[in-house]
Each structure stands twice: as structure tokens, then as C-alpha cells.
TINUDREN-190638 format. One record per residue (C-alpha): x, z, y; residue number from 1; residue in one letter. Coordinates in steps of 0.02 Angstrom, whole numbers, m for minus. Each point is the difference from the previous one (the first is absolute). Layout:
<drengus>
drengu x=X, z=Z, y=Y, k=NUM, r=A
...
</drengus>
This chain:
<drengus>
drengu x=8618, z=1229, y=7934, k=1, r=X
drengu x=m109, z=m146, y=m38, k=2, r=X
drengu x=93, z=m18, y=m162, k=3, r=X
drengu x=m21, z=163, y=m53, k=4, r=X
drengu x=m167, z=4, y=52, k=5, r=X
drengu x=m44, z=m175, y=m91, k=6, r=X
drengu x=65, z=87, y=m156, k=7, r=X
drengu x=m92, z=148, y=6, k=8, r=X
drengu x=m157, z=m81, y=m13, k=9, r=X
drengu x=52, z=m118, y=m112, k=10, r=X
drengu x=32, z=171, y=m119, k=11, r=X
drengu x=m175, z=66, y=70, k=12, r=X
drengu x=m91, z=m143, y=m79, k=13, r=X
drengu x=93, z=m19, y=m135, k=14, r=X
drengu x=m52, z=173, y=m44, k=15, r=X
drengu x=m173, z=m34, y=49, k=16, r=X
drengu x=m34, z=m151, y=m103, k=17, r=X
drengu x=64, z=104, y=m152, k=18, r=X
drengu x=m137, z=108, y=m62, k=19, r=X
drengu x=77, z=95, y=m124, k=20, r=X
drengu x=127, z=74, y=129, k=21, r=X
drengu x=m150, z=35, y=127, k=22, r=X
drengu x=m62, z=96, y=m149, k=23, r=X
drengu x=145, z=99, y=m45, k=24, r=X
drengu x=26, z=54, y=200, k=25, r=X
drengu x=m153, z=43, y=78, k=26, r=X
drengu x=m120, z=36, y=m160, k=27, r=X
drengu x=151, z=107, y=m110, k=28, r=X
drengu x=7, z=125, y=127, k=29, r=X
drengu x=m167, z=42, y=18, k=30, r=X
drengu x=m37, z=m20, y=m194, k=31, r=X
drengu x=141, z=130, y=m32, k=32, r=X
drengu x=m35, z=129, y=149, k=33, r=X
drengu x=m198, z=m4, y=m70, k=34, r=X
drengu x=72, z=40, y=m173, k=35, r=X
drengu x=122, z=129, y=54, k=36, r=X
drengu x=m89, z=63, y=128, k=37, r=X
drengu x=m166, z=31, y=m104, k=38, r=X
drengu x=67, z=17, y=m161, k=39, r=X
drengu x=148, z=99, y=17, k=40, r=X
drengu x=m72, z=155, y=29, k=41, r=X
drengu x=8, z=174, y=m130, k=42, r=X
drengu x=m149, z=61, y=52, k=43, r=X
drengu x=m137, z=m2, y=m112, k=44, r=X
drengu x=m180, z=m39, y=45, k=45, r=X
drengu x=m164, z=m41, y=m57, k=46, r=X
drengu x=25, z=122, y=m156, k=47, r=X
drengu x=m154, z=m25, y=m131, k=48, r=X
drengu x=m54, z=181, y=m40, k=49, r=X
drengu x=m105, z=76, y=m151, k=50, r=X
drengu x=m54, z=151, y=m8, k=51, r=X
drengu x=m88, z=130, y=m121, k=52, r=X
drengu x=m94, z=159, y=48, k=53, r=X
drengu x=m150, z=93, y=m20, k=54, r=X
drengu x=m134, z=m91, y=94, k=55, r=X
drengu x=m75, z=167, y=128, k=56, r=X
drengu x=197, z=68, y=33, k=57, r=X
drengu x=21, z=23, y=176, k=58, r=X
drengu x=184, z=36, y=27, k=59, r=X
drengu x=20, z=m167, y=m130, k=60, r=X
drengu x=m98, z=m105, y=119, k=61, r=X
drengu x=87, z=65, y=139, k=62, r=X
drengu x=149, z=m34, y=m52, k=63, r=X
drengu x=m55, z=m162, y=m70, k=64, r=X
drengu x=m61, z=m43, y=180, k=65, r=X
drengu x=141, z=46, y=73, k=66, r=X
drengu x=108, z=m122, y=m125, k=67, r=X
drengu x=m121, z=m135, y=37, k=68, r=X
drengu x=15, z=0, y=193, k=69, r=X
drengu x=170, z=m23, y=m26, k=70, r=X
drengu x=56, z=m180, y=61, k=71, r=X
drengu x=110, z=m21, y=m142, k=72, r=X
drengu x=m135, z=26, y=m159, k=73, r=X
drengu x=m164, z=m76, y=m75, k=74, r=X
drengu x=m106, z=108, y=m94, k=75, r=X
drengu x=m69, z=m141, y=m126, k=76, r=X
drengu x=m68, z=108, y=m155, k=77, r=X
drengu x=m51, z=154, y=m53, k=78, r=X
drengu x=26, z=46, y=m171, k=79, r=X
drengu x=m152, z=116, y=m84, k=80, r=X
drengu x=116, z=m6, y=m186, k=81, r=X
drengu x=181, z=92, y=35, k=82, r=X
drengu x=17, z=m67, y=m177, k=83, r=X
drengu x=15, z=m166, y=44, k=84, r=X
drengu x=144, z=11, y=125, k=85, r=X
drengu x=112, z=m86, y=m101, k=86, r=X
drengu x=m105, z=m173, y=m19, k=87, r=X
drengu x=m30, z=m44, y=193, k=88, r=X
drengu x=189, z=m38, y=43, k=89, r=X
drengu x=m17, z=m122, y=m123, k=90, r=X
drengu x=m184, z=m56, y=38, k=91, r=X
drengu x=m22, z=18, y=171, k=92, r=X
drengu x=134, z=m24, y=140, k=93, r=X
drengu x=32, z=161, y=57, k=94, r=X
drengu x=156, z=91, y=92, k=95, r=X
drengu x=m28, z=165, y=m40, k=96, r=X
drengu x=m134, z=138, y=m74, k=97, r=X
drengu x=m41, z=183, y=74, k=98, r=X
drengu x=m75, z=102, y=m134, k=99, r=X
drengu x=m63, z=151, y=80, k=100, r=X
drengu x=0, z=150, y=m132, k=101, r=X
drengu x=m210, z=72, y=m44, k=102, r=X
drengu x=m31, z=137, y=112, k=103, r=X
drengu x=102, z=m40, y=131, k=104, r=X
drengu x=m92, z=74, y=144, k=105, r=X
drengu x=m34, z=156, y=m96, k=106, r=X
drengu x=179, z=18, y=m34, k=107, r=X
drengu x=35, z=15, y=174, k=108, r=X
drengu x=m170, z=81, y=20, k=109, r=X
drengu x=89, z=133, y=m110, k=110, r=X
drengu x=159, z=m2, y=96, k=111, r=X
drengu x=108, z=m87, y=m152, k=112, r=X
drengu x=86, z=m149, y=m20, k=113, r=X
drengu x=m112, z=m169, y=9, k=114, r=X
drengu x=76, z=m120, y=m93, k=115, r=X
drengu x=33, z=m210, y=47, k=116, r=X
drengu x=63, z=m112, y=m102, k=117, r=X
drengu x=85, z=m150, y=43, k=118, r=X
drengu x=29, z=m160, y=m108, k=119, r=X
drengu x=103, z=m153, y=59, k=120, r=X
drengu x=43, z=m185, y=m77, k=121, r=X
drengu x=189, z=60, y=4, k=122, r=X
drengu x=30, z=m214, y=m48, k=123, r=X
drengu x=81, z=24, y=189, k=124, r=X
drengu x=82, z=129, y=19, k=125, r=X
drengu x=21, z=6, y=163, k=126, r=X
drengu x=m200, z=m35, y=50, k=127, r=X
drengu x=m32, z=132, y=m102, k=128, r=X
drengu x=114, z=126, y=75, k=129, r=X
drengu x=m62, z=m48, y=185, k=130, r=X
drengu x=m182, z=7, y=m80, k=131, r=X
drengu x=18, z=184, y=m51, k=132, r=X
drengu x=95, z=52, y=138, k=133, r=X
drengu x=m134, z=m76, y=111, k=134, r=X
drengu x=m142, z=97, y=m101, k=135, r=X
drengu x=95, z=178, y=m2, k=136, r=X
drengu x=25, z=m3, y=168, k=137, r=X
drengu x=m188, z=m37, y=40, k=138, r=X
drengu x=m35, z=150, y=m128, k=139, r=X
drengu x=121, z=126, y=100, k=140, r=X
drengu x=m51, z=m48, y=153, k=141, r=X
drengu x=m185, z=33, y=m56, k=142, r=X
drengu x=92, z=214, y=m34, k=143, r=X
drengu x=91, z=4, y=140, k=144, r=X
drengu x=m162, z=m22, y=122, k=145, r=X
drengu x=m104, z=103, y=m97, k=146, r=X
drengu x=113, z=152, y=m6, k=147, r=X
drengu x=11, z=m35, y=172, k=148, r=X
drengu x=m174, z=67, y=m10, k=149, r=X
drengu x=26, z=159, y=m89, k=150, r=X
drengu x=m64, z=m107, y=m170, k=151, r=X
drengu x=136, z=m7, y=m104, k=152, r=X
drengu x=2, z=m116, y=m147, k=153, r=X
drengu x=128, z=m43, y=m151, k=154, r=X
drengu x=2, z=m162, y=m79, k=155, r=X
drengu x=119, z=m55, y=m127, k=156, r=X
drengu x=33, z=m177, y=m2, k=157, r=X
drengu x=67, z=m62, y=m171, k=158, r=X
drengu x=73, z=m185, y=m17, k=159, r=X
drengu x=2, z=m111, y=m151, k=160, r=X
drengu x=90, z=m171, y=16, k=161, r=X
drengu x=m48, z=m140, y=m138, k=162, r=X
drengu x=64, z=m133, y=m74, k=163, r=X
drengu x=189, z=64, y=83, k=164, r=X
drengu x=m19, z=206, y=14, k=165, r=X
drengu x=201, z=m6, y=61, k=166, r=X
drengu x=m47, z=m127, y=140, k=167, r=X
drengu x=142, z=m133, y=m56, k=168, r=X
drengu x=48, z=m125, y=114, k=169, r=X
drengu x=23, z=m116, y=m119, k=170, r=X
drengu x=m166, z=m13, y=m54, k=171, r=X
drengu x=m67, z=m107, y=146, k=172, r=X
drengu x=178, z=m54, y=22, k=173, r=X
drengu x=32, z=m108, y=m172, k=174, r=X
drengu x=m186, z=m80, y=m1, k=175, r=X
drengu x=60, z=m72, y=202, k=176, r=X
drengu x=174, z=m43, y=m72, k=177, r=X
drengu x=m85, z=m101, y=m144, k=178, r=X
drengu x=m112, z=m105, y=137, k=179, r=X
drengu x=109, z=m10, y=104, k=180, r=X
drengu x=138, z=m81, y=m119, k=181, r=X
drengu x=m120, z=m112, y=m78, k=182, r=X
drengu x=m63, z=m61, y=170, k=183, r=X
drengu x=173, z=m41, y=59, k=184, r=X
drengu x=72, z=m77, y=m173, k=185, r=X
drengu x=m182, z=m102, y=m33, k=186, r=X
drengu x=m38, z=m58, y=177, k=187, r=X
drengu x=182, z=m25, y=92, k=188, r=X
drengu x=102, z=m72, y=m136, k=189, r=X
drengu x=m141, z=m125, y=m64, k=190, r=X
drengu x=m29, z=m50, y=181, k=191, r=X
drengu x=190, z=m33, y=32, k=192, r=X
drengu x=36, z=m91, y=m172, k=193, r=X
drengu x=m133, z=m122, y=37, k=194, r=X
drengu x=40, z=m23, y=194, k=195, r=X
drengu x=176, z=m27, y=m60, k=196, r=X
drengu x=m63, z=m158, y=m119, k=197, r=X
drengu x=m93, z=m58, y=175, k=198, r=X
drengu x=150, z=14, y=107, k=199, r=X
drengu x=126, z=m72, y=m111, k=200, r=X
drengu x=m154, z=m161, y=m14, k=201, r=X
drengu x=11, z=17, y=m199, k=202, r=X
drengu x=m173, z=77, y=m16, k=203, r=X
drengu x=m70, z=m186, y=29, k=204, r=X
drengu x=114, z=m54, y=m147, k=205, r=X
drengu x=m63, z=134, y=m111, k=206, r=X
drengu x=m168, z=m40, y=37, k=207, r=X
drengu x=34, z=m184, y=m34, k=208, r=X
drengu x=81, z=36, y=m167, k=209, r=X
drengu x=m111, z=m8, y=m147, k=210, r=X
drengu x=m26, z=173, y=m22, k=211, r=X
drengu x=m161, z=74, y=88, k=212, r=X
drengu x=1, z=80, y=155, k=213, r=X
drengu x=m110, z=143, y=m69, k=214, r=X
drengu x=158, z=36, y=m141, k=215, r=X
drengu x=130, z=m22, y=144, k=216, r=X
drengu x=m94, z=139, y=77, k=217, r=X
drengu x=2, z=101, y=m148, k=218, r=X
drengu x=167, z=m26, y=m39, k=219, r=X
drengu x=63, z=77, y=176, k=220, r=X
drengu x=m107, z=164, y=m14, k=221, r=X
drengu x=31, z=30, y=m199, k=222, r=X
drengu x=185, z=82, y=51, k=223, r=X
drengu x=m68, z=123, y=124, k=224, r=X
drengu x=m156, z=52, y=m123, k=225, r=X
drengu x=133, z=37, y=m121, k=226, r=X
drengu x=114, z=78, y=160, k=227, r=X
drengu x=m154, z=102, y=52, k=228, r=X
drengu x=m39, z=77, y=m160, k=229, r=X
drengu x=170, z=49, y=m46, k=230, r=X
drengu x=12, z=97, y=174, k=231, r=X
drengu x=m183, z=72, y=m34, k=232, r=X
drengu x=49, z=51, y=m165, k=233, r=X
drengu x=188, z=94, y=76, k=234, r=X
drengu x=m101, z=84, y=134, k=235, r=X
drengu x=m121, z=60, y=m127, k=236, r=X
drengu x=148, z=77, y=m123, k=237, r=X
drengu x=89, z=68, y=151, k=238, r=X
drengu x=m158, z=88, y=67, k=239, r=X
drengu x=m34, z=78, y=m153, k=240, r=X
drengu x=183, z=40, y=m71, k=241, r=X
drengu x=87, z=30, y=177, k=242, r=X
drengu x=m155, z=79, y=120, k=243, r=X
drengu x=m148, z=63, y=m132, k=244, r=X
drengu x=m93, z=m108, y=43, k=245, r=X
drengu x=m171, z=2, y=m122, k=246, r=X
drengu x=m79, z=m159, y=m81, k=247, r=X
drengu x=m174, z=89, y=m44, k=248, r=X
drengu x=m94, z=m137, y=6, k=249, r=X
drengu x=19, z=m160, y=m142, k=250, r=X
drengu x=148, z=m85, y=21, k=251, r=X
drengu x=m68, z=m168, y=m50, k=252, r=X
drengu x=m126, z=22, y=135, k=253, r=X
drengu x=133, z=35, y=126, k=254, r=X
drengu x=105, z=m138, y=m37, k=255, r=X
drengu x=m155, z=m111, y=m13, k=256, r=X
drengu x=m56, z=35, y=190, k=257, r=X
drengu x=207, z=m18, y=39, k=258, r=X
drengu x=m16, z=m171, y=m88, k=259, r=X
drengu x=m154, z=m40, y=90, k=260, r=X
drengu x=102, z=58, y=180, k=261, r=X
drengu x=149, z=m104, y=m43, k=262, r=X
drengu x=m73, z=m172, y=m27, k=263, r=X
drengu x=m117, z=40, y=186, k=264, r=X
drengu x=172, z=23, y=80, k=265, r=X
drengu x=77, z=m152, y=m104, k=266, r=X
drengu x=m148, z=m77, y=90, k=267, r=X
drengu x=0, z=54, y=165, k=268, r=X
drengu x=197, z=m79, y=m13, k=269, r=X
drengu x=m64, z=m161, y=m41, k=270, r=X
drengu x=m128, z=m6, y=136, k=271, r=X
drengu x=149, z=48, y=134, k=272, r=X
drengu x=110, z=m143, y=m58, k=273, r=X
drengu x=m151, z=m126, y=41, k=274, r=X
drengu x=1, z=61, y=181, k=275, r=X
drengu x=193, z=m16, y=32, k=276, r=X
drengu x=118, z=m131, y=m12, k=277, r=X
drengu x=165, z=115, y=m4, k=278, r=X
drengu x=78, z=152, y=m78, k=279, r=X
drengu x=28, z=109, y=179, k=280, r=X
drengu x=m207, z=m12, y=33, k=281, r=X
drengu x=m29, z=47, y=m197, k=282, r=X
drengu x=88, z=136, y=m1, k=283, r=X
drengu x=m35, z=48, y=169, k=284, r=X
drengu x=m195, z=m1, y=m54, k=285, r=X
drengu x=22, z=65, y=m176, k=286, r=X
drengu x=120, z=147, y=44, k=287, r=X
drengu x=m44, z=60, y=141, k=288, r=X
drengu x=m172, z=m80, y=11, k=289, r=X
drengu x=m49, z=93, y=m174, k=290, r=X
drengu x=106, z=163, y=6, k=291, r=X
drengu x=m67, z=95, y=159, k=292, r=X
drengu x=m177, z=m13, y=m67, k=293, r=X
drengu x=64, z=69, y=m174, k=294, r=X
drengu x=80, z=127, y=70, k=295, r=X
drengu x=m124, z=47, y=151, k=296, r=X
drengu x=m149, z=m77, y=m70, k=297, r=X
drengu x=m8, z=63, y=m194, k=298, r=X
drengu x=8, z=177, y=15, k=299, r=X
drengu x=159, z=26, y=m50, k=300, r=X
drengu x=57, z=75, y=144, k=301, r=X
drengu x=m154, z=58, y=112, k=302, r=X
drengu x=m153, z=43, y=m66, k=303, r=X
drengu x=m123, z=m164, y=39, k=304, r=X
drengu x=m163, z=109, y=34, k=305, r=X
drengu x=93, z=79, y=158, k=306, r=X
drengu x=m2, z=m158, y=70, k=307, r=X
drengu x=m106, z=m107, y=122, k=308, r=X
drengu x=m125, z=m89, y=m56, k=309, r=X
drengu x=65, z=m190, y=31, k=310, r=X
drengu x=165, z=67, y=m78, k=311, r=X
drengu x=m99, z=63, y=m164, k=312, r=X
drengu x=m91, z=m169, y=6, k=313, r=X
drengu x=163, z=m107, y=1, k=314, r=X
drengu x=90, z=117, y=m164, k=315, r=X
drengu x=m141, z=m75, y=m94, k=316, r=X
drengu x=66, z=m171, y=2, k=317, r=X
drengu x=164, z=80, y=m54, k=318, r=X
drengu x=12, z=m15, y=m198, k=319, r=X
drengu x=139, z=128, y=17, k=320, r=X
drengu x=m125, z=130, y=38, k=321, r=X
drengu x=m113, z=m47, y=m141, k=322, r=X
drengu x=131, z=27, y=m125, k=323, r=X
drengu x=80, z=139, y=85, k=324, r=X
drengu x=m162, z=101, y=m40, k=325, r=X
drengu x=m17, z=m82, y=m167, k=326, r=X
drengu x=146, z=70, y=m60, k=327, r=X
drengu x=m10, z=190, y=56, k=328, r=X
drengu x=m166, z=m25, y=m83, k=329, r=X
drengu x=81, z=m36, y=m153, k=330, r=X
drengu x=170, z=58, y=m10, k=331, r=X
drengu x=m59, z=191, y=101, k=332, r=X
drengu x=m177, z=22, y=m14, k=333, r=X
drengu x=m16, z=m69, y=m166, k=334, r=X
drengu x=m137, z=m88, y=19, k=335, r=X
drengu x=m57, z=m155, y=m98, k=336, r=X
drengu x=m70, z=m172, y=15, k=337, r=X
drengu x=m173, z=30, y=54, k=338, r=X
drengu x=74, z=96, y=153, k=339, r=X
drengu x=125, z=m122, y=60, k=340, r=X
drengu x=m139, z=m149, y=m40, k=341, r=X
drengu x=m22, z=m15, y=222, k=342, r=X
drengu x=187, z=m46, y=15, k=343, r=X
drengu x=37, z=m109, y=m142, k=344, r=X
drengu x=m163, z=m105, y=62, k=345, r=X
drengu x=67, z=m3, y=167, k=346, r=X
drengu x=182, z=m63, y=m52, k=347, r=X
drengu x=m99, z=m122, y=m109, k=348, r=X
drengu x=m92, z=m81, y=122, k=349, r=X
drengu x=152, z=13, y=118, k=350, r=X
drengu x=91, z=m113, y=m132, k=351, r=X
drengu x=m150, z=m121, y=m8, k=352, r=X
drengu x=18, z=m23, y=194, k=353, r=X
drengu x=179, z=m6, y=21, k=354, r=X
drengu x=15, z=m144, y=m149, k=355, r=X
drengu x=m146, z=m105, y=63, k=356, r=X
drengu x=70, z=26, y=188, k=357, r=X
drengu x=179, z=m44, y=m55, k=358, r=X
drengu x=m26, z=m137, y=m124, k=359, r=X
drengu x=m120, z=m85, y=163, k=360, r=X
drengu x=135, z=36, y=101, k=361, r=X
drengu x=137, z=m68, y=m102, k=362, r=X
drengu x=m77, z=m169, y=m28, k=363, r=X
drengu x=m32, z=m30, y=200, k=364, r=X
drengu x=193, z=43, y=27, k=365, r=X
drengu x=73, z=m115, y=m141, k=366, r=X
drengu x=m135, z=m110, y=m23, k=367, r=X
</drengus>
């Protein structure tokens, strides 16, 4: 017994004095229980709401009211120019827009049929199918209790889904596949073909060897850039030949921002190999460390203003989510440069960072 117990805490420390696998038991668990816990979740909340009427309608405002009080939406503008509908998806971020018809109350005044209009950023489908369900609902509900009351009234909703009218899938689906992809290729396989020069102890000879460090550097990431854009450029032909998927936007712009995306996760490869000394930890950290925040973190999967706050806080250090709405931008919305000018500054300076951070890094470790 004193055996067994003399090696059991010899494996006790052992595991204490090792940070890394401290890490990886007690702070995984609760990392990956706050993300699926907080992230996984259809619902849809904190729903930015426009909405156009006739200031001085009463049954609008009512209604109106009765959408705001609503836990899951934000009434953030009203519109006074129906005419200009089509501009604030682009200009402003926005979920959705109610367009009330003129002479709405009198039309139920009258005992006709009032009608509401609803407009949704159809980029995700599937927010925008929870949105308008969410709305109708509110809207018969609002009836139902007032022909509880012997005051009838008929309004006829009508829907109009931009940017994806048929609610595809695919169109939130291939931008997420692209980051995703990228992420993995750039950041895991740059990571481990370094690590492996480290483990093997011919990095030192390489850095010895008359060629510079910088070009030694260079010469491990070139393959992947060339790797990354050849899978960039097959998910973009099988998007658009295989699922319809639409490249409104300028296709020099989107594989500009795509470029710009690949050499951050290129980076953020680099900057994991100076932290570990073997292949298990830098694949550990680059695959699983990088892909639940892609796929939890971007958008791709759950809609980021439904989550907590700290949650919405943390996907902004996420370049994945930065290019993920970059490129429905583009490729969906058809927007252009001006309108995508927040994220490409943000994966800019996110480059800066990550090569001043790694090249410090990478002298302390092989210095």
C-alpha cells in the first residue's frame, strides 16, 4: 500500500508541475461548457429593429410597443423615407425593418385589411426565419386579444427576404466553411511544420546556416499560402457551380480580404510554434484551440448578437469572425470596399500584433 501510495503522488506532482496538462484538465472543461453552454443556443435575441410608419398612427405604435417590450428586439431607428429601405442593411446594422402601410389605423378604422411589411437580412437564413416568426406571432397575438374584445382587426403580414429570398443554407454555410478551412490549413499546419524542425533539434541548424532566419520563416509558410488559396479558390467554384452560391460583390476585393485572412492565420501559426516545443501541444492548441471559436465564435453557426456579453467580447479577438462577415458582405450583400473598411482594419492590425508578438517571442525561445 505504501508503494502504491508513493506512486500515486509521485503521478500527482508530476502532473502538477506540468502546466500545460493542469491547463488542458481543469481550464478545458470549463472553457468548452461556457462556449457550449452560452453559445450553442438557436434562439435568437437582441434583434435590431427599424421601423417605418406614419408618425400620429395609434394601432402602429401599439403594435410597435408591443414589439419593443419584447425581450428578444431593439427598436434602434425609425425610418421617415420608405424609399430608402434598401440602403440601411448596408449602412446601418440592422436585423430587420417593419414598414407599416399609410393609413394603417384608418384601414382598420374602416374595417379592411391594414397592411405590415416585413424585411429581413436573409444572409442567415435561419436568423431570419426565427426573426419573422418571432414578429408574426407578436402581430397575431396583438388580433387574437383584441377580438377577444369584440374589436376585430385584419392585418396582412407580407415578407420579403434579401440578399437570399429562398433562405439557402449555404449562404452562411460556404462563407464559415471558407474560415474555417483557412484557419485550420494557415494556423495548424504552420504551427506543426515548425514544431517539427524544433523537435527533431534541426531548427537551430537552419538558423545557423547562412540563410536568414526571416527567409527560413518565409520559406515554411510560402506552401500553405499557395495551399490556402487553391482551397479558397475550389470552395469558391464549388459554391457557385454546385450550391448557387452568388459573388455580387468584386471578386478582387473578396479575394483581397481572403488574402489579408490567410497570412493573419499563417501568423497566428507562427506565434503557436514559439510557445510549444512539440507537435501533440501544436496541434492540440491550433486544432482544437482555433476551431471551437471558428465554429462557435464567428457566426457561422449561432448568431453572435444572441449571445452574452463577455462571449460577444471574446469573438472579437477571433479573426474568423471578422472575415466571416467580410465575405457575406461581399460575396451576398454585394457590398464594396468602403463597407467592409471596419474588418479589413481590424485583421490588419491583428497581423501587426501577431508578427511583432511572434517575431519577440521567437527570438527569446531560440535566442
Amino acid at each position: 500500500m505504501k508503494q502504491l501510495l508513493s506512486f500515486i503522488k509521485k503521478e500527482v506532482l508530476h502532473i502538477l508541475r506540468d502546466k500545460r496538462t493542469i491547463l488542458i484538465l481543469l481550464i478545458m472543461p470549463v472553457v468548452q461548457i461556457m462556449l457550449f453552454g452560452f453559445a450553442m443556443t438557436m434562439e435568437v435575441k437582441n434583434i435590431k429593429v427599424a421601423v417605418s410608419y406614419q408618425y400620429g398612427d395609434d394601432w402602429a405604435e401599439k403594435i410597435i410597443a408591443r414589439i419593443s417590450a419584447s425581450e428578444y428586439f431593439n427598436i434602434v431607428k425609425t425610418i421617415n423615407n420608405p424609399l430608402d429601405i434598401s440602403s440601411f442593411f448596408k449602412k446601418e446594422k440592422i436585423d430587420t425593418i417593419i414598414v407599416f402601410s399609410d393609413g394603417f389605423s384608418n384601414e382598420i378604422h374602416k374595417g379592411g385589411i391594414a397592411a405590415v411589411q416585413i424585411i429581413n437580412d436573409a444572409s442567415d437564413p435561419n436568423q431570419a426565419s426565427t426573426i419573422t416568426s418571432y414578429i408574426s406571432a407578436i402581430i397575431s397575438s396583438f388580433q387574437n386579444e383584441l377580438a377577444i374584445t369584440n374589436n376585430p382587426i385584419r392585418i396582412n403580414t407580407e415578407l420579403k427576404m434579401l440578399y437570399n429570398p429562398e433562405l439557402k443554407g449555404s449562404y452562411n454555410f460556404v462563407p464559415g466553411v471558407m474560415a474555417l478551412v483557412l484557419t485550420l490549413i494557415c494556423a495548424m499546419m504552420t504551427s506543426i511544420s515548425i514544431v517539427r524542425e524544433k523537435e527533431f533539434g534541426t531548427m537551430e541548424l537552419l538558423l545557423v546556416s547562412p540563410m536568414k532566419p526571416a527567409y527560413i520563416i518565409i520559406s515554411k509558410i510560402v506552401p500553405y499560402f499557395i495551399i490556402s488559396t487553391i482551397n479558397l479558390l475550389t470552395i469558391i467554384v464549388l459554391a457557385v457551380m454546385l450550391l448557387d452560391m452568388p459573388v455580387r460583390g468584386s471578386f478582387i476585393l473578396l479575394m483581397g480580404v481572403s488574402f489579408l485572412f490567410i497570412f493573419v492565420s499563417l501568423t497566428v501559426g507562427i506565434f503557436i510554434s514559439s510557445l510549444v516545443s512539440n507537435q501533440a501541444a501544436a496541434m492540440l492548441i491550433a486544432g482544437m484551440g482555433m476551431m471551437m471559436p471558428v465554429m462557435l465564435l464567428s457566426g457561422m453557426l449561432f448568431p453572435l448578437d444572441s449571445m452574452p456579453k463577455f462571449l460577444q467580447v471574446i469573438s472579437d479577438f477571433v479573426p474568423a469572425s471578422w472575415y466571416f462577415t467580410a465575405v457575406k458582405k461581399v460575396m451576398i450583400e454585394g457590398q464594396g470596399l468602403m463597407n467592409i473598411i471596419k474588418e479589413i482594419t481590424i485583421l490588419t492590425i491583428m497581423l501587426a500584433v501577431l508578427v511583432i508578438a511572434s517575431i519577440k517571442k521567437f527570438k527569446v525561445r531560440l535566442g
